[in-house]
VOFIMAR-798498 format. One record per residue (C-alpha): chain; residue in three letters; z, y, x; residue number from 1. Coordinates in steps of 0.5 Angstrom, whole numbers, plus 2048, in hexadecimal, padded with zeros to 3 digits. Layout:
N
<rec ch="A" aa="ALA" z="Z" y="Y" x="X" i="NUM"/>
...
# end
This chain:
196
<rec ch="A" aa="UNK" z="8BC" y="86E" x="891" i="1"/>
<rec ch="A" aa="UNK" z="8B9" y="86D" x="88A" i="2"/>
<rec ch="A" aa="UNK" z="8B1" y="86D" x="88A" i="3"/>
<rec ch="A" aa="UNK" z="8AE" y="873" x="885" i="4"/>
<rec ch="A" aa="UNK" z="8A9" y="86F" x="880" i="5"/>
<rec ch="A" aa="UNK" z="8A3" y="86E" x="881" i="6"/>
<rec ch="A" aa="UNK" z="89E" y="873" x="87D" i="7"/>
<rec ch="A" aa="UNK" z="89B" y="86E" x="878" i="8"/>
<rec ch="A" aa="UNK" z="8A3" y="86E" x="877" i="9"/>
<rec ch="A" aa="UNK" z="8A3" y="876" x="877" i="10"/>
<rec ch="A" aa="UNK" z="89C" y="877" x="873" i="11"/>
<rec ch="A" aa="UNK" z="8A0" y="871" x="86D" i="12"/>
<rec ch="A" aa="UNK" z="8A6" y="877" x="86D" i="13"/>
<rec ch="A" aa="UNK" z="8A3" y="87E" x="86D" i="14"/>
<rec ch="A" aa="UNK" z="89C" y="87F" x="870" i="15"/>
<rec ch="A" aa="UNK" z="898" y="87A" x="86B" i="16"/>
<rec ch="A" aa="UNK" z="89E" y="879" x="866" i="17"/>
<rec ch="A" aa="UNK" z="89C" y="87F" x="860" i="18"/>
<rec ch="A" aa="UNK" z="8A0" y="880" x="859" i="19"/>
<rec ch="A" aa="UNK" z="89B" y="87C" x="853" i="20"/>
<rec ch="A" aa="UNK" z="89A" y="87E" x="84C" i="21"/>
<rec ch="A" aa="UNK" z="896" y="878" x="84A" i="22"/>
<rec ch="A" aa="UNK" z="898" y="870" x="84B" i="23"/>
<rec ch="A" aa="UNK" z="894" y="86A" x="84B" i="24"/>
<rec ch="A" aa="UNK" z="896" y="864" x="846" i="25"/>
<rec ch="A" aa="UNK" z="89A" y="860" x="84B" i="26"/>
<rec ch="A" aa="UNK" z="8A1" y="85E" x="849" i="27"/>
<rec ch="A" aa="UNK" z="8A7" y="85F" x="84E" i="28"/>
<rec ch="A" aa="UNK" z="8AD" y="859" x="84E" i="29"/>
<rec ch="A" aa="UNK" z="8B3" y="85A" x="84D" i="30"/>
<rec ch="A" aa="UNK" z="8B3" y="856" x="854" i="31"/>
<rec ch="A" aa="UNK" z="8B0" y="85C" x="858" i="32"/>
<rec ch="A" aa="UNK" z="8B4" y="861" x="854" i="33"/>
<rec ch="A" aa="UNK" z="8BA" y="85E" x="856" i="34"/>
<rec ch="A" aa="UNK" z="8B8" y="85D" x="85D" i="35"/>
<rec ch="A" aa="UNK" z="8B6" y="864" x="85D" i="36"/>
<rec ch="A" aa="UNK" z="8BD" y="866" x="85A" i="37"/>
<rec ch="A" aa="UNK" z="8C0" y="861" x="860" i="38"/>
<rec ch="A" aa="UNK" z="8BC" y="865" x="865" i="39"/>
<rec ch="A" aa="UNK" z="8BE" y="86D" x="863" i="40"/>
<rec ch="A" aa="UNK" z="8C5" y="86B" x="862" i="41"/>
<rec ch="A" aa="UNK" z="8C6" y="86C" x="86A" i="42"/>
<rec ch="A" aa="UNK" z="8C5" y="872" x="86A" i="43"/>
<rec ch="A" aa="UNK" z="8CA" y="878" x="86C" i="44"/>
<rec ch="A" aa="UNK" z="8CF" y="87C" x="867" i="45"/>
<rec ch="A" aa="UNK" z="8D4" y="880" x="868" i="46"/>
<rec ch="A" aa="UNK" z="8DA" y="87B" x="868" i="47"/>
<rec ch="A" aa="UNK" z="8D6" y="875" x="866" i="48"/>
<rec ch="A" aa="UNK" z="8D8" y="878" x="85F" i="49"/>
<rec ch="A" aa="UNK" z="8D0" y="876" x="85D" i="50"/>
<rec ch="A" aa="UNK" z="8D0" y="87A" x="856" i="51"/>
<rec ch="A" aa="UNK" z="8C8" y="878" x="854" i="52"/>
<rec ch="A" aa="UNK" z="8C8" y="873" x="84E" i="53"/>
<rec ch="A" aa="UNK" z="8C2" y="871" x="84C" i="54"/>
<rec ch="A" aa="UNK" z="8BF" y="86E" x="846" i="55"/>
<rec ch="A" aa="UNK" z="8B8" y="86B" x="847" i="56"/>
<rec ch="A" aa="UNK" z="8B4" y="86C" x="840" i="57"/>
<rec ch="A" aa="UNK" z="8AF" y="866" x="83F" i="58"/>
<rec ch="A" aa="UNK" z="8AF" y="864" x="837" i="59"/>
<rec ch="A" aa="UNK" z="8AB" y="868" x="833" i="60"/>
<rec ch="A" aa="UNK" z="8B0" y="86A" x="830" i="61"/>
<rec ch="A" aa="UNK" z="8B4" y="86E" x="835" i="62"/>
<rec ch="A" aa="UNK" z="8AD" y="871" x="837" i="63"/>
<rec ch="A" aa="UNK" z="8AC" y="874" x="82F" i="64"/>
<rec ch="A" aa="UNK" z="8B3" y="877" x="82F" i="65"/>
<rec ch="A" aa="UNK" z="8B1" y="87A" x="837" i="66"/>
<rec ch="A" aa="UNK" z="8AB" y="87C" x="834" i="67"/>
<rec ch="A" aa="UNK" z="8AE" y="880" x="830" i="68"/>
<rec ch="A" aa="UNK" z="8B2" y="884" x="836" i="69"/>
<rec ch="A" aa="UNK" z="8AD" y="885" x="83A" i="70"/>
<rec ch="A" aa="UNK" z="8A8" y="88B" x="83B" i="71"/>
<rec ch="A" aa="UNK" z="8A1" y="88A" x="838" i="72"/>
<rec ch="A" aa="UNK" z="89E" y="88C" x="83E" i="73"/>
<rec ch="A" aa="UNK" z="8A2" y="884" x="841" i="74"/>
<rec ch="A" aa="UNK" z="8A1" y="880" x="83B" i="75"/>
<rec ch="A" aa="UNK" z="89B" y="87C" x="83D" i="76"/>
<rec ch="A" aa="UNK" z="89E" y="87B" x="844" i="77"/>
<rec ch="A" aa="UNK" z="8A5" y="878" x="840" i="78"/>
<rec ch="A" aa="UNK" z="8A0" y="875" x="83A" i="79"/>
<rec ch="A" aa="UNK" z="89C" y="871" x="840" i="80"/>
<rec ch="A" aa="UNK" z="8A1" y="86F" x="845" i="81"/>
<rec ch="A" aa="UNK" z="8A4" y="869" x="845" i="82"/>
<rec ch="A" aa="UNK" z="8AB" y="86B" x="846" i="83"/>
<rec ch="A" aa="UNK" z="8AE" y="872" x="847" i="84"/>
<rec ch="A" aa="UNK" z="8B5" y="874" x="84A" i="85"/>
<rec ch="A" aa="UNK" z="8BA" y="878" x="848" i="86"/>
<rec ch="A" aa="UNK" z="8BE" y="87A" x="84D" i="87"/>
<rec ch="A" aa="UNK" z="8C5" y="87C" x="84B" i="88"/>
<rec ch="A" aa="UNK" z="8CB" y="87E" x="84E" i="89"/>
<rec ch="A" aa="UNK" z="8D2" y="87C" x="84C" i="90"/>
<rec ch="A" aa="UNK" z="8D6" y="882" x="84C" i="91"/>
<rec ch="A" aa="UNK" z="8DD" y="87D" x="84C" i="92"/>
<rec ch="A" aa="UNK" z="8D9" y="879" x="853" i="93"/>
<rec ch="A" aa="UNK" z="8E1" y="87B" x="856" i="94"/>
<rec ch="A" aa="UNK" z="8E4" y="876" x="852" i="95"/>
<rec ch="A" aa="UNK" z="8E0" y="870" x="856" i="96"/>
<rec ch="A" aa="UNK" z="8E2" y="873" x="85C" i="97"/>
<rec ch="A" aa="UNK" z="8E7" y="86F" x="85D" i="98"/>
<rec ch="A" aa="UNK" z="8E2" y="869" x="85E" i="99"/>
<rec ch="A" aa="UNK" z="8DC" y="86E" x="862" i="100"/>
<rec ch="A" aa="UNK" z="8E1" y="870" x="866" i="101"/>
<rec ch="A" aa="UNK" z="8E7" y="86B" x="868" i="102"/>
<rec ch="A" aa="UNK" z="8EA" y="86F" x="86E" i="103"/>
<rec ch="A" aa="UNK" z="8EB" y="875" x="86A" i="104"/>
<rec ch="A" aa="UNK" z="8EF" y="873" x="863" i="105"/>
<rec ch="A" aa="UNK" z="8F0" y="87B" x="863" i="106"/>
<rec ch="A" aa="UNK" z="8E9" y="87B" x="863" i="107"/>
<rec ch="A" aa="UNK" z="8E9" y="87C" x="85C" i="108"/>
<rec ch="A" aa="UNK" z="8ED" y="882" x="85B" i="109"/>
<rec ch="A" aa="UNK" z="8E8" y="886" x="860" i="110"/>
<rec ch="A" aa="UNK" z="8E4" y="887" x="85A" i="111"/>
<rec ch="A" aa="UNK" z="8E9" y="88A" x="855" i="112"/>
<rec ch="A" aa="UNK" z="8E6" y="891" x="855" i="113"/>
<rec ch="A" aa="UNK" z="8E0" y="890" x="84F" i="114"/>
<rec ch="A" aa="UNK" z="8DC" y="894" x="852" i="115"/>
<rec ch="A" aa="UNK" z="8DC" y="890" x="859" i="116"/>
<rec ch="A" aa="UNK" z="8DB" y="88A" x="856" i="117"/>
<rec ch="A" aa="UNK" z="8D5" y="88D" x="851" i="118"/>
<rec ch="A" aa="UNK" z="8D1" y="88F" x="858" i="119"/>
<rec ch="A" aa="UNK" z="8D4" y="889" x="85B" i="120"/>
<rec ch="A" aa="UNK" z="8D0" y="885" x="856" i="121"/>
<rec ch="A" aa="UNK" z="8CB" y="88A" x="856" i="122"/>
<rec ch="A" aa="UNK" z="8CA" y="88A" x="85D" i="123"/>
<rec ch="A" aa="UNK" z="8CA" y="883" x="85F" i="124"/>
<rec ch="A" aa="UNK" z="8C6" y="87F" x="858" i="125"/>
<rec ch="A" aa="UNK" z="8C1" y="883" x="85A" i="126"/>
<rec ch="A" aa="UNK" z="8C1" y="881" x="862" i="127"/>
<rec ch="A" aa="UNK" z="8C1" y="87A" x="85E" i="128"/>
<rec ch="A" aa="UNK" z="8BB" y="87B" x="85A" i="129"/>
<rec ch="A" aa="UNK" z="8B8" y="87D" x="860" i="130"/>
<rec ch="A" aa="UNK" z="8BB" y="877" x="864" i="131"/>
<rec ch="A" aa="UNK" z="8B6" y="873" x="85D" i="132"/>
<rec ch="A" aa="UNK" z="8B0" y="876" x="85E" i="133"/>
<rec ch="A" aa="UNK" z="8B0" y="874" x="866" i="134"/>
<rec ch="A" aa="UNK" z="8B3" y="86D" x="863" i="135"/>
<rec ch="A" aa="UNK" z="8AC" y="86C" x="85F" i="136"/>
<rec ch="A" aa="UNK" z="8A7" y="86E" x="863" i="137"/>
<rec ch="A" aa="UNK" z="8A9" y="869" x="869" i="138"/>
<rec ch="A" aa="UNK" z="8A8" y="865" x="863" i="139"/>
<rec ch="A" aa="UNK" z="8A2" y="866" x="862" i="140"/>
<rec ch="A" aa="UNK" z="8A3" y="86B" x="85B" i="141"/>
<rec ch="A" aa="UNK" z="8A2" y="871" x="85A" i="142"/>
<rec ch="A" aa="UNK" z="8A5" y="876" x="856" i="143"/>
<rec ch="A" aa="UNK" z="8A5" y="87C" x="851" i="144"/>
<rec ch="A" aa="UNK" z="8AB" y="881" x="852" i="145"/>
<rec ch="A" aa="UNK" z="8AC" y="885" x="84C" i="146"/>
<rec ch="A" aa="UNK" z="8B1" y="88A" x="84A" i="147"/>
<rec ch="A" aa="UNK" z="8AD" y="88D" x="844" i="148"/>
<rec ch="A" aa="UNK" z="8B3" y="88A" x="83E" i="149"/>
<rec ch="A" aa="UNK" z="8B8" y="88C" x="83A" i="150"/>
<rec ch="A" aa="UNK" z="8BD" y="88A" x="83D" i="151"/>
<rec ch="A" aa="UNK" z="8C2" y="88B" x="837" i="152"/>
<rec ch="A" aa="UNK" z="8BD" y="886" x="834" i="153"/>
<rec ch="A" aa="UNK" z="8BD" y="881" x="839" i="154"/>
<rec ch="A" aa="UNK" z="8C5" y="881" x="83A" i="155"/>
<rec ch="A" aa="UNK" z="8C6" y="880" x="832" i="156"/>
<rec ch="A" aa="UNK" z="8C1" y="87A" x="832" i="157"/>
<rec ch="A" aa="UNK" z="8C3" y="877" x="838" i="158"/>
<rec ch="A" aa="UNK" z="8CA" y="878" x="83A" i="159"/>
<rec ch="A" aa="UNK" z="8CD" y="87A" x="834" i="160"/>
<rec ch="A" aa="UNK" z="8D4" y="87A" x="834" i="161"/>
<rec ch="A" aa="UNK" z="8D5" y="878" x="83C" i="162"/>
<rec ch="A" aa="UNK" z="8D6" y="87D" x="842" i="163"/>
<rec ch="A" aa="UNK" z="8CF" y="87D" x="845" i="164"/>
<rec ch="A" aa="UNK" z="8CA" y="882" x="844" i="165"/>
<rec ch="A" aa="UNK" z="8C3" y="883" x="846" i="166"/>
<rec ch="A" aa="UNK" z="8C0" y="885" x="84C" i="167"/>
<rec ch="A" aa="UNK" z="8B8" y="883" x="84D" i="168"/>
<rec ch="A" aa="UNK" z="8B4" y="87E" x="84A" i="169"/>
<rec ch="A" aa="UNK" z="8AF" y="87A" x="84E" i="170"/>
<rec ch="A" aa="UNK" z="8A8" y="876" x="84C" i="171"/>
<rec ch="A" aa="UNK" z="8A8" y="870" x="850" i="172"/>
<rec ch="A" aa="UNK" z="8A2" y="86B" x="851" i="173"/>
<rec ch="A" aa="UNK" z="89B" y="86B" x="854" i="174"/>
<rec ch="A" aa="UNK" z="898" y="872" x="853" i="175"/>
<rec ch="A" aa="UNK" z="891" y="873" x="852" i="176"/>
<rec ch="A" aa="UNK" z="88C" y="879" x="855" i="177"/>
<rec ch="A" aa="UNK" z="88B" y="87B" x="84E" i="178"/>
<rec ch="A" aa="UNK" z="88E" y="883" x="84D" i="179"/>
<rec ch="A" aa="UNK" z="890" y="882" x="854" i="180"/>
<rec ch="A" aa="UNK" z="890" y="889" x="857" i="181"/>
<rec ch="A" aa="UNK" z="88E" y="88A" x="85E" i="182"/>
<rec ch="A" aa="UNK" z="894" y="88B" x="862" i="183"/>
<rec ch="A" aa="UNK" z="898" y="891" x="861" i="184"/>
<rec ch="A" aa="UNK" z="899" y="896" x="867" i="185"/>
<rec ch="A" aa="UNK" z="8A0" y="895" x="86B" i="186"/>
<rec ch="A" aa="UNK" z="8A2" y="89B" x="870" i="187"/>
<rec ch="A" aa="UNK" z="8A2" y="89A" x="877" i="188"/>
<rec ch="A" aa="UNK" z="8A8" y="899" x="87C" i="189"/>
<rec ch="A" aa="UNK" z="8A8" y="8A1" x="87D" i="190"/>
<rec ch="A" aa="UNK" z="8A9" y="8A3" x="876" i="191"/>
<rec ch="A" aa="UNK" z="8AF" y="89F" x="875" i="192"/>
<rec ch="A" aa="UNK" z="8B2" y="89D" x="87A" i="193"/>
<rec ch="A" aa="UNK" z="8B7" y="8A1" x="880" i="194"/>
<rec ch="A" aa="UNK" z="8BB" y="89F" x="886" i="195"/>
<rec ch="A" aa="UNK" z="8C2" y="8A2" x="887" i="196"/>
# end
């Protein structure tokens, strides 16, 4: 059996981790963004169909075009992060099936139906978004979901012409304590959960 991680591994991934607004200076290499995209690659999706794409906004001028998408109320967490991240989904991931998922050629064809496909992508670019934020943590960075965007906006600036859409952005670097709101409560076993 696999031993649990330690609690300051825990408290790096849930218990201390918080969602930042503002970011010190500090840059990120393009060496750490690759290790942290070679680290949540690993994890599970459907079919290995791994839809997220995955467009790390780092020059200042991506970051005015981006600014201009997101809502006011994010525009300082996207004008001092050091990257943001557009996590996409490819609505054509069934395509790369043949190589994700090798000992099913047919595999592809499991997601001709466009409404599966579409939750498909859905369903599995947000558990790799979510696979992103744990990445980076372990890291060491800290991280700033957003879904305040327009999301018509993002996808004409940025995967125009393409089959992948927007599905959340996240601020990425190392947070500061500035507009950082004490932690929200978040409900007890007893509210949300049952046995059957």
């Amino acid at each position: 059996m696999k031993e649990p991680l330690n609690d300051a591994a825990l408290d790096t991934l849930f218990r201390e981790a918080r969602s930042y607004n503002r970011w010190s200076a500090e840059q990120i290499p393009e060496k750490t963004l690759r290790t942290l995209y070679d680290l949540l690659k690993l994890g599970p999706t459907s079919a290995n169909c791994c839809p997220a794409r995955f467009v790390f906004v780092v020059s200042s001028a991506a970051r005015a075009k981006l600014l201009a998408c997101v809502s006011s109320g994010n525009s300082v967490k996207v004008e001092q992060a050091p990257v943001t991240v557009i996590i996409g989904m490819d609505g054509k991931f069934a395509d790369r099936l043949p190589f994700l998922f090798p000992h099913a050629p047919e595999a592809r064809h499991w997601f001709g139906d466009d409404e599966l496909a579409r939750v498909t992508a859905l369903r599995n670019s947000s558990l790799q978004g979510a696979y992103f934020i744990l990445a980076a943590r372990l890291m060491g960075l800290d991280c700033g979901p957003i879904s305040g965007f327009d999301q018509t906006l993002v996808d004409q600036e940025f995967f125009k012409g393409s089959s992948v859409q927007s599905n959340f952005l996240c601020a990425l670097g190392h947070g500061t304590e500035e507009a950082l709101y004490p932690r929200s409560p978040r409900f007890e076993f007893e509210d949300v959960c049952t046995f059957e």
